[in-house]
N, C-alpha and C positions, 0 to 999 in steps of 0.2 A: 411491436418493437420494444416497448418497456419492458413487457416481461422476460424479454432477453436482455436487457441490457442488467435490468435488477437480477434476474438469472445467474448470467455470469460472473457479476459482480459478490454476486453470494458465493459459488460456487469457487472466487478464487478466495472469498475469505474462506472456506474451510481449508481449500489448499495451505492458504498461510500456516492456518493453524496445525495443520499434520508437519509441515516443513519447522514450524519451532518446537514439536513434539519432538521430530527428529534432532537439531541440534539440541535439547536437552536430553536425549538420551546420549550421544555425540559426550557430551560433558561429563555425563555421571560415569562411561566408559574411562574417558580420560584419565578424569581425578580419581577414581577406582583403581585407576590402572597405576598412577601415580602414587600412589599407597599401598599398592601389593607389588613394587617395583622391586621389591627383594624376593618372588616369588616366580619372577622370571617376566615379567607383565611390564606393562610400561604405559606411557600414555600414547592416545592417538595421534599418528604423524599428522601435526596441522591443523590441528581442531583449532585453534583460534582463527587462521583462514574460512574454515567450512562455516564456524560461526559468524565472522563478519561478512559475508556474504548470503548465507542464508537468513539473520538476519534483514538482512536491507529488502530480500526476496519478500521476505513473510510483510514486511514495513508497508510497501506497494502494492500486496496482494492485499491488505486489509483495509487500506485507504479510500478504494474506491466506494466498499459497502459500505463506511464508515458515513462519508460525504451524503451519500443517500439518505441512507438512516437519518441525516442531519445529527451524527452521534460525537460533533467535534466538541470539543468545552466551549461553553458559552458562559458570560457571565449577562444576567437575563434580569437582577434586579429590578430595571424597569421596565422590560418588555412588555409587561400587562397594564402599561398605563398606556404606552404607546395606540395611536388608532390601526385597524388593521390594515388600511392603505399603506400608513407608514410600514408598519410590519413586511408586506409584501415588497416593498419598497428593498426594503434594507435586505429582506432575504433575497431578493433577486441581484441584489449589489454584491451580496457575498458570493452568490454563485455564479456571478460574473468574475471575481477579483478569483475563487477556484480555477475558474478555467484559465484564465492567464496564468498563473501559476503553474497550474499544471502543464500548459503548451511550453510555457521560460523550461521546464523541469525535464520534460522530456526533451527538449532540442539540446540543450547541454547536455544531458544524457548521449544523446547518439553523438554530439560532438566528439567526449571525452571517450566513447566506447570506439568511436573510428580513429581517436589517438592511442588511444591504449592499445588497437589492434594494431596500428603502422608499427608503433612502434617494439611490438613484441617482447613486454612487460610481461612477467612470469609472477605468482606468488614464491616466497620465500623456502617454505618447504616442501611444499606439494608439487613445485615448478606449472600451476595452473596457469591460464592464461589469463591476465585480469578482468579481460574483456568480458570474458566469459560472465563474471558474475552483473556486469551493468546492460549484456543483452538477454539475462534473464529477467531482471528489474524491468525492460521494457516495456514486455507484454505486460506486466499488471500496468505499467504506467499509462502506455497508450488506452489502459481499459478505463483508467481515470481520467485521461481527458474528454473520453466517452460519456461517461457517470457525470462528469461536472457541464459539458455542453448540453446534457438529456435534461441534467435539474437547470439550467438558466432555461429552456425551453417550454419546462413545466411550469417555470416561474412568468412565462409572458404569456401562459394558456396554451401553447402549442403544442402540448402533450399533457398528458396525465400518468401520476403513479400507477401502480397497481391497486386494484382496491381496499387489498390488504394494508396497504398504507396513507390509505385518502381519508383517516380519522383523523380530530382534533389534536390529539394528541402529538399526534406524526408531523405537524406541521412544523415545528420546533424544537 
């Protein structure tokens, strides 16, 4: 199960990363377009829509391998005086306070995506449906509540990473 879990969770960070390749190419079209607009060119209709929304996509698609990795900023000054009980301690406290976080994040998620749908809210120029861009945020979100439920379980013994990442290193 970890290997899929750490699996996926890699696999949607590259996703992220190909989706903010795209709106940066999305941009350079735009503002290119916007500059040779006397040449019959113009900018793309909505690019700041496709950008706030893919955006937010790439945001949740990266968060989960992020948490894994344990690649959030830390400030760790005294980590190494701390003993490692405490260390285990603290780490299994954060990847508890993730999954709460994560569970608050995605239930308001699906709240405001089942009012955004009732209510049939459009984007501005693209006349998108809003919903649209917060039930694609889902999947990566519900794959983080996965990711942070997998590391509080790693964290009480009841799983183990991969052993690609069972170094010293990796633990912080």
């Amino acid at each position: 199960m970890n290997t899929l879990i750490y699996g996926v969770s890699r696999a949607m960070a590259w996703f992220g990363a190909a989706v903010l390749c795209a709106l940066a190419l999305i941009s350079v079209a735009s503002i290119g377009g916007r500059a040779l607009a006397g040449y019959g060119l113009g900018p793309v209709p909505g690019d700041f829509e496709l950008v706030e929304v893919g955006t937010a996509l790439a945001v949740f698609c990266f968060l989960p391998w992020c948490h894994l990795r344990r690649g959030h900023a830390v400030v760790d000054l005294l980590w190494g005086a701390y003993p490692p009980a405490l260390q285990r301690a603290l780490l299994l406290l954060w990847d508890a306070a993730m999954l709460a976080v994560w569970s608050l994040l995605v239930w308001r998620m699906w709240i405001a995506m089942a009012d955004y749908h009732a209510n049939r809210e459009v984007t501005f120029i693209l006349q998108m449906p809003v919903w649209w861009g917060y039930a694609a945020s889902m999947v990566p979100a519900l794959v983080g509540v996965v990711a942070a439920a997998w590391r509080v379980l790693e964290g009480v013994g009841l799983a183990s990473p991969p052993a690609e990442f069972q170094t010293a290193a990796g633990a912080h």
